[in-house]
N, C-alpha and C positions, 0 to 999 in steps of 0.2 A: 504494500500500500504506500502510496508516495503523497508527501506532503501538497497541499495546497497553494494556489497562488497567492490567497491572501496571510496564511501563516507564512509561508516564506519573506512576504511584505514586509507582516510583522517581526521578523526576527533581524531583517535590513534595518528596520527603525528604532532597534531594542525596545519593542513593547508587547513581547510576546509571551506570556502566562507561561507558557513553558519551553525553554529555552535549551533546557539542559536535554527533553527527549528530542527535541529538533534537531541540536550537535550530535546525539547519538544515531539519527537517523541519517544523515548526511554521510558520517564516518562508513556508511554501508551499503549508501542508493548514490553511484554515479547521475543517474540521469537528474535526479534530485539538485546534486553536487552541480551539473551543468546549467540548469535553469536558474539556479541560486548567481552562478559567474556571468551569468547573462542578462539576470534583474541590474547588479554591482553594476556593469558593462553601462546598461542602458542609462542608467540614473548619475553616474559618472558625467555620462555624454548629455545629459541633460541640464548638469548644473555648469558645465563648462561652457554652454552657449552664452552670448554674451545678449543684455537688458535690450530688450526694443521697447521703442517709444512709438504709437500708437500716432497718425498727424490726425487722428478725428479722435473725440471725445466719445463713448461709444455709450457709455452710463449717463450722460448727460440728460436723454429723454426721458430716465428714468428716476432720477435725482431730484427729488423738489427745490426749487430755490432758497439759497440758507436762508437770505433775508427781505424783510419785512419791506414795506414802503414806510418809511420816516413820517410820513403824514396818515391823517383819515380825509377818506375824499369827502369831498366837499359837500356832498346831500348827505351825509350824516352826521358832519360837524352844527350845519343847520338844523335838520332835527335835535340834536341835542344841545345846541341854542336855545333854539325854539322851547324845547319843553321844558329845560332851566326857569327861562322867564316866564312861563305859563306855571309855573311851580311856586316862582318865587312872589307872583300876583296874587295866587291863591293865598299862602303864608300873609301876606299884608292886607288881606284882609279878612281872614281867619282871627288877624292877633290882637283886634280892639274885642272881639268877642272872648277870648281867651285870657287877656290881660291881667282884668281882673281875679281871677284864679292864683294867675302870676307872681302878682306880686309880694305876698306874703312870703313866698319861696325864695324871690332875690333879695331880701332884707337884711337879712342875716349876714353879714361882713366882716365879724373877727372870725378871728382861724380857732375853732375850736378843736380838744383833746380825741384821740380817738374815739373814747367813751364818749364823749359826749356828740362826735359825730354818728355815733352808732343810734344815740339815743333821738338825736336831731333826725336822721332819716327812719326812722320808729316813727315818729310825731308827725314827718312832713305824709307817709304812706296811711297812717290813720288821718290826717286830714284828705287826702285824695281822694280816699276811701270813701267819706264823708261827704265830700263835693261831688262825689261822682253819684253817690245814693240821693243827692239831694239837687241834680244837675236838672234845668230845666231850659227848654232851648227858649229863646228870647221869642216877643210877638213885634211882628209888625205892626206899626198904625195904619188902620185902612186909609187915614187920609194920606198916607206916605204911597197909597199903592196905585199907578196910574192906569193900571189892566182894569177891563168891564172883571166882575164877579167872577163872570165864568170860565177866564184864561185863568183863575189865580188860585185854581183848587190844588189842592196837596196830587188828587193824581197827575195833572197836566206837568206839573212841576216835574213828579218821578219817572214820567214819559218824557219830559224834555231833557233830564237829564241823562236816564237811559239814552237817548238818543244821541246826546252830545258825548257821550264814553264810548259807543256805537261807531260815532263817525272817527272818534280817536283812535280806533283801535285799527279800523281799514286804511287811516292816513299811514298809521306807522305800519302796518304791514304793507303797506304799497311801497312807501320807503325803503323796508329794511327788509324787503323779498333779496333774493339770489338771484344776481344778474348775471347774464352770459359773460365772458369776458373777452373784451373786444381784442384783446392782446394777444389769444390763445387761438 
């Protein structure tokens, strides 16, 4: 029985589990012996060939490019312009209604001990607590309201809003869909 191509491989590369019945077997199979001087032979002649350099890049097509574009194009910088300041509108006028909540919280300006910052946010979380069980949204004055009766009902309102989160939400997927890329 004569050794294999790839144990012989393996014993060219010293990584062969058993090494010592391979050199026993060699010492007694010629033909073994010959295939063995003719792998040597071949890998000899192989490492002796001298580096080529390739004039086309061959991995190229298949290689993604390392790097990014430095910038965000430009209809996304806008979107997110855009809804910063749509953000930062809402905030400013959210914060005359909230204020008063507020303020009791920014009051406070020595630098209190751990303990007693512990104990400070105990008090500020039972007051929270407490505003939020006792939170009541504000009324409008009717004479403040210029709409007839019947645009100014709670559902039109939740319908107008639905509808304005609606139209948001197809502007930014219109936006920020996957576009072909003209480059490719």
């Amino acid at each position: 029985m004569h050794l294999t191509d790839e144990q012989l491989n393996e014993y060219l590369d010293n990584e062969s589990t058993e090494p010592m019945q391979i050199e026993a077997h060699l010492t007694e199979c010629a033909d073994c012996v010959a295939r063995l001087t003719a792998l040597q032979s071949l890998f000899a002649e192989i490492e002796s060939l001298p580096e080529l350099t390739f004039s086309r890049n061959f991995a190229a097509p298949f290689i993604p490019p390392v790097s990014l574009p430095a910038y965000l194009p430009r209809w996304l910088t806008l979107t997110l312009t855009l809804q910063t300041v749509a953000a930062w509108i809402a905030i400013m006028f959210a914060l005359p209604l909230v204020n008063p909540y507020l303020t009791p919280v920014f009051q406070a300006v020595s630098v209190p001990t751990l303990r007693e910052m512990l104990m400070e946010i105990q008090m500020y979380v039972v007051m929270w607590m407490q505003v939020i069980q006792s939170f009541q949204l504000p009324t409008i004055p009717t004479e403040m309201l210029t709409l007839p009766k019947e645009l100014s009902s709670p559902t039109l309102l939740s319908v107008s809003l639905l509808g304005i989160f609606f139209l948001w939400l197809v502007a930014n997927w219109w936006l920020l869909r996957k576009r072909p890329n003209p480059l490719a």
